[in-house]
N, C-alpha and C positions, 0 to 999 in steps of 0.2 A: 504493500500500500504506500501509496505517495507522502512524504512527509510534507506536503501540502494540505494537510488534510486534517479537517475537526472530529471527532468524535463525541457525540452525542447522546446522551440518555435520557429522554423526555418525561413528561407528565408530571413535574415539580412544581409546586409550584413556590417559588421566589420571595425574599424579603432582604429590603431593606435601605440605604439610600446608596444614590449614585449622584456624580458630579458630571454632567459633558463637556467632553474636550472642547479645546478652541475651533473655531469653524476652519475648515480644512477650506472651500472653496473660498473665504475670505481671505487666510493665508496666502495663496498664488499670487492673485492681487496685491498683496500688501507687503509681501518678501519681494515682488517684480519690480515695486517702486522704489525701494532701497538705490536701486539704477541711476535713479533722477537727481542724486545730490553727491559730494564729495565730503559731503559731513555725515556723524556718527546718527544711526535711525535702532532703537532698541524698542524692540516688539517683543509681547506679555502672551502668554497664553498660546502658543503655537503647539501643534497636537503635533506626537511623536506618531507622527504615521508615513506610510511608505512615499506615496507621491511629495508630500512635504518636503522629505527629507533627501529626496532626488533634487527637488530644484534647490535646496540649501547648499546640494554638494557642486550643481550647474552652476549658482553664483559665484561658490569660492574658487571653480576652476575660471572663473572671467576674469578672475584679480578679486574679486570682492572680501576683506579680511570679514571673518567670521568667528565671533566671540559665544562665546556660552557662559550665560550670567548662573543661571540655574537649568533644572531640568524642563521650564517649558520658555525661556527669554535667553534668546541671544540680540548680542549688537553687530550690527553689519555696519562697512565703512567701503564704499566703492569709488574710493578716490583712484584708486588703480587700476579700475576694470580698462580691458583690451579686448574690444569688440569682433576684433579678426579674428580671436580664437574662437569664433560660431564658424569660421571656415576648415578648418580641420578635421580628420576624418572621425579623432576619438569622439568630439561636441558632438559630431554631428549623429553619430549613433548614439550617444547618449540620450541628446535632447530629442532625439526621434520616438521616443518610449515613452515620453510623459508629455500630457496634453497640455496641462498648463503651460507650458513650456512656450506658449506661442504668447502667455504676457508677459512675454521682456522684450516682445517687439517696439509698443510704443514706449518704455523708457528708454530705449538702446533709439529710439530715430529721433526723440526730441534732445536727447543729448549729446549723439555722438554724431548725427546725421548718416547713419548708416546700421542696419540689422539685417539679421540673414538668417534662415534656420527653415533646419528640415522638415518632411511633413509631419505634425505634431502622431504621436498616437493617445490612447485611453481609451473609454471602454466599448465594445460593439454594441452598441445600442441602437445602431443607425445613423444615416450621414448626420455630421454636424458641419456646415458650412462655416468656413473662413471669410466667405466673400464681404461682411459687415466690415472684419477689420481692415484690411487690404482696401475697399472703397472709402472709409475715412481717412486712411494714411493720403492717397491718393489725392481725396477731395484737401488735404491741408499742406498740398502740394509736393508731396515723397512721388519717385519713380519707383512703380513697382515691377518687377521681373519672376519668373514661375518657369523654372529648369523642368520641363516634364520628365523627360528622362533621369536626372537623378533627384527628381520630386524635394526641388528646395526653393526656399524664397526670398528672395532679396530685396530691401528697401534703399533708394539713397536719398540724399533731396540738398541741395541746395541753404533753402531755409524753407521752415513750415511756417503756413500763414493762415491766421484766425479763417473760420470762415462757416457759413452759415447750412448744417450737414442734417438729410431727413431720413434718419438710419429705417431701412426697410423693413428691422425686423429689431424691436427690442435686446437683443442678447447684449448679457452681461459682461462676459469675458469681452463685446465686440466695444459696447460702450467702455467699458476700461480703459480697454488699452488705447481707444480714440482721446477721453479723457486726457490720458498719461501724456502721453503726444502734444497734447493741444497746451497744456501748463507751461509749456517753455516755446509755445509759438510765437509771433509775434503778433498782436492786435486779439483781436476777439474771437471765439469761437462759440457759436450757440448749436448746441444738440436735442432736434424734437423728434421724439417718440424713442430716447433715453430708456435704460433701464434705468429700474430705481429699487431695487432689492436691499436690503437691510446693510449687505457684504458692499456695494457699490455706494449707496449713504457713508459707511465708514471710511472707504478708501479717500474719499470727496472730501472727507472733515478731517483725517489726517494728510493729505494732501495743504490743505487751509494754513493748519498749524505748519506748516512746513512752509510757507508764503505765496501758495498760488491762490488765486482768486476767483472762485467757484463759485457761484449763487443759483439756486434751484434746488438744490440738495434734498432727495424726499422725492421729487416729483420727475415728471417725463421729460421735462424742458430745461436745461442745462444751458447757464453762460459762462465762460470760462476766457476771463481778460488775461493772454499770457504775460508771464514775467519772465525776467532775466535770468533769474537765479533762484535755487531752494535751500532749504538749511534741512539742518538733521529735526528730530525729534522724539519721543515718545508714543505707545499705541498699544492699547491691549486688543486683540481680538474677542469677537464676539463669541459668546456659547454656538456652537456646531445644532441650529435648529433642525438637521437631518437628525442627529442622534437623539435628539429630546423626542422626536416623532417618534422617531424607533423604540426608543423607551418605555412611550406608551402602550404603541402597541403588542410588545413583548409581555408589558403587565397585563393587559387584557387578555391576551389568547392564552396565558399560560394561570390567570387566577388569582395573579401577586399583588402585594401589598409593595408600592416603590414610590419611595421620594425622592423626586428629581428635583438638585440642587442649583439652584443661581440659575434661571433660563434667561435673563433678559425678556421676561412674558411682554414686555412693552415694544418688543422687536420680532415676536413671532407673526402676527401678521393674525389670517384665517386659520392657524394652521389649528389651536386647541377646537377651533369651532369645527372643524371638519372631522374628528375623532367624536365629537359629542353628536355629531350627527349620525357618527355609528352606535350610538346611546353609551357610549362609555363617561363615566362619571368621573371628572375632575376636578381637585379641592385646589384652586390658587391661593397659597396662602404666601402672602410677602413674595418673594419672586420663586416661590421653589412651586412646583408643580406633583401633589400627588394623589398617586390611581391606587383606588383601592377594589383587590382584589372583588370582581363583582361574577357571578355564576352567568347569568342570561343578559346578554346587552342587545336593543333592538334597535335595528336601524329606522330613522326615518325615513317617513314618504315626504313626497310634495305635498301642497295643500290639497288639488284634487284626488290624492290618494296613488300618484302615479311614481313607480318604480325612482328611489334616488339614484342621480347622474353624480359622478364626483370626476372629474376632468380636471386639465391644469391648466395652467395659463402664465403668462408674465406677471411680474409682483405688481400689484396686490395681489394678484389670483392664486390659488394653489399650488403651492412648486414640485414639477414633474419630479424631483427627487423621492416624495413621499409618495408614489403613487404604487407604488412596488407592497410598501410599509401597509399603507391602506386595505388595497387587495387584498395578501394574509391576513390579516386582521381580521376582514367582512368573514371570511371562511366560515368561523366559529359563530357569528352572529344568529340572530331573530330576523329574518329579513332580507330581501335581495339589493343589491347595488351594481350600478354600471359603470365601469369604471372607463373613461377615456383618457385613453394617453394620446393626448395631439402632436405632441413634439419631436416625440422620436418612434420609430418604427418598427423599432425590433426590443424594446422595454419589456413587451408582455411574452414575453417567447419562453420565459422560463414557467408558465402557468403549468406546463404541461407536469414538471416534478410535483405542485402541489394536487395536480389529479389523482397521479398517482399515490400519493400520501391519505386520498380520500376525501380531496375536497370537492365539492360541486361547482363546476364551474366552467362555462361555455364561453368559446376563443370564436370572438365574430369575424374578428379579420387582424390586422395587425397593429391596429392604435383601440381597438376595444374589448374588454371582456366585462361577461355579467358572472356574477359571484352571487348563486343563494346558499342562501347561511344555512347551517347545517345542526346553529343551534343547541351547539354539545349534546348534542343525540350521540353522539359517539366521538372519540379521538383521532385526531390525523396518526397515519402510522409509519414508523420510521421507516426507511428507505438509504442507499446509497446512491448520491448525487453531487452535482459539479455545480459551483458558482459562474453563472454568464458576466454577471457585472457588480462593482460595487453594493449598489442599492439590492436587485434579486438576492444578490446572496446571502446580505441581515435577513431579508425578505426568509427567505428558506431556511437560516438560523431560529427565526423565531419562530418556524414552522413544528419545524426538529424538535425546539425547546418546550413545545406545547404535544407532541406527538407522544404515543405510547412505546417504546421500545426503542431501540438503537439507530442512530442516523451518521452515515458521514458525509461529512460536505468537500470534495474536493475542491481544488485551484481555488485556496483559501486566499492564498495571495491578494487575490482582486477585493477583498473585504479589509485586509493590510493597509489596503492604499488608503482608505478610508475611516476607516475605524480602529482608536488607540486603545492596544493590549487588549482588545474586545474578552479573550477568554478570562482571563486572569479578572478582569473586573465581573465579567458575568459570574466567576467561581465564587467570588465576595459576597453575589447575591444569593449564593445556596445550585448552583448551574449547574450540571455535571456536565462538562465539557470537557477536552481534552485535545489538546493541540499533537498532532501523533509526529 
């Protein structure tokens, strides 16, 4: 057996509290900006997980000195960095492995006028398109270049200049790194139809403290008057609102009593309301969030009584990261749910291991499935299975964790990327897991 792999023995059910890591897709963001200054930037709260920990080892091989204050804050200082080592062959298969990897484009063009880098990889979930950031770069006047043959990309530009850009499709990573770009351009840059996610608000307001001048923050429309120059600063990341989701829903399928510690509840958005829409019971108390062990949770209807849709959308709307977390959850419910994933295309494809675990649950096509709840009429049963992607594979963890008998989950790895020392804190809770 793979030493990739979890080992599982289900039907516990769990107590007691937990704290979530720093936001892992905040992180990218916010170690990629480190770029943008030659003064010292000491970031709080960064989760010890794999993808992280890739781009922390991409910046110190760019020049960037790399401090470690304790075990979740280091200080970064990129007065050194050397942008031409994105052209050599080790970078380039490194940085080809990790997706994030493509936000150190706009620090590396508003600084050095020039970035370059392979085609990003991360998870199979379906295409995710580049084209948002590459048409901002473009639009603030970078030449862009696309080697098909050895699938790498090149930015140069002269100088970037403010300018007034209607991004076609809200992404986050795309607004970023258009953002990052635009802070050292020259003149103005306004951005409408902006992300505006909780991880893109932080990046915006330590950006500020650093001396760029940002106003819209929160919302879709983004002005950004560039300046000269940034200084260092200070930044804690935000609680990782994927795993406070996950949290949830692990307590509910599995019967547990869990208190989830410091969520930033004033930064989760829809997301507590969408779990109570699967009637699970949540006590907010001060900022900790906790689920108390409940037997029968019933989903609701609409007002005319008609089947709930749970879909995702750009922030404010439901973030397609939960939507995996959700799914397994309804499994267990009072109640049927439709679950659409708009975003990606190949998200629901791991449905097929919770059928076989004995879930009920009909695959309409590749962004939809309906989930009727099965209402603890009986347990999901353990099974050997493979993780497709970060999110599925909590998703089938806390399947596992709720199942009757033995589970193992291969190519754990891809759950690594995402989620810090996952067993070892599950074991805290009473888990039987076991990393083989």
């Amino acid at each position: 057996m793979s030493a990739d792999t979890f080992e599982v023995r289900g039907g516990k059910s769990l107590r007691g509290t937990i704290t979530p890591q720093g936001a892992k897709n905040e992180a990218l963001q916010i170690l990629s900006a480190v770029l943008l200054t030659d003064d010292d930037i000491t970031i709080s709260n960064i989760p010890n997980i794999l993808d992280v920990n890739v781009l922390i080892e991409l910046l110190s091989e760019m020049g960037v000195r790399v401090q470690k204050v304790n075990d979740d804050t280091y200080t970064f200082n990129a007065q050194a960095v050397d942008p031409d080592i994105l052209l050599t062959e080790k970078f380039k298969k490194r940085a080809g492995h990790l997706r994030g990897s493509v936000m150190i484009l706009g620090p590396l063009l508003a600084r050095f006028k020039r970035a370059y880098l392979p085609t990003p990889g991360g998870d199979k979930i379906g295409r995710r398109r580049l084209d948002t950031h590459f048409l901002g770069f473009t639009e603030l006047g970078a030449n862009f270049h696309f080697d098909k043959e050895k699938s790498f990309y090149s930015l140069t530009a002269d100088k970037l200049i403010g300018k007034y850009i209607l991004l076609e499709e809200p992404s986050v990573t795309g607004t970023a790194n258009i953002v990052m770009a635009a802070v050292l351009a020259e003149g103005e840059t306004t951005i409408f139809n902006a992300a505006c996610e909780p991880y893109l608000q932080q990046l915006c307001s330590m950006l500020n403290k650093m001396g760029a001048k940002i106003s819209g923050i929160g919302s879709n429309l983004l002005h950004i008057k560039g300046v000269q120059k940034l200084n260092g600063t200070t930044h804690r990341l935000l609680p990782d609102m994927i795993e406070i989701g996950s949290f949830i829903g692990l307590a509910a399928m599995t019967k547990s009593n869990i208190t989830i510690k410091d969520c930033r509840i004033d930064m989760l958005g829809v997301i507590p309301k969408y779990f109570q829409k699967l009637g699970i019971k949540l006590e907010l108390k001060d900022d900790d969030i906790i689920v108390h062990g409940q037997e029968p949770y019933e989903v609701q209807t609409f007002i005319d009584g008609s089947i709930l849709t749970i879909s995702d959308g750009p922030w404010p709307l439901f973030t397609p990261d939960l939507l995996s977390i959700v799914l397994v959850t309804a499994t267990q419910a009072d109640g049927s749910v439709l679950i659409h994933q708009k975003m990606f295309e190949s998200r629901l494809f791991f449905v097929d291991k919770l059928i076989d675990m004995g879930a009920k649950i009909i695959l309409c096509d590749p962004h939809r499935a309906t989930v009727i709840g099965i209402n603890r009429e009986y347990s999901l049963r353990g099974i050997a299975m493979s993780s497709p992607d970060i999110r599925a594979g909590v998703a089938l963890l806390i399947a596992a964790l709720s199942a009757d008998g033995k589970s193992t989950i291969s190519n754990i790895h891809q759950i690594d990327r995402g989620y810090q020392n996952i067993d070892t804190r599950l074991q805290a809770l009473g888990a039987d897991i076991k990393r083989l």
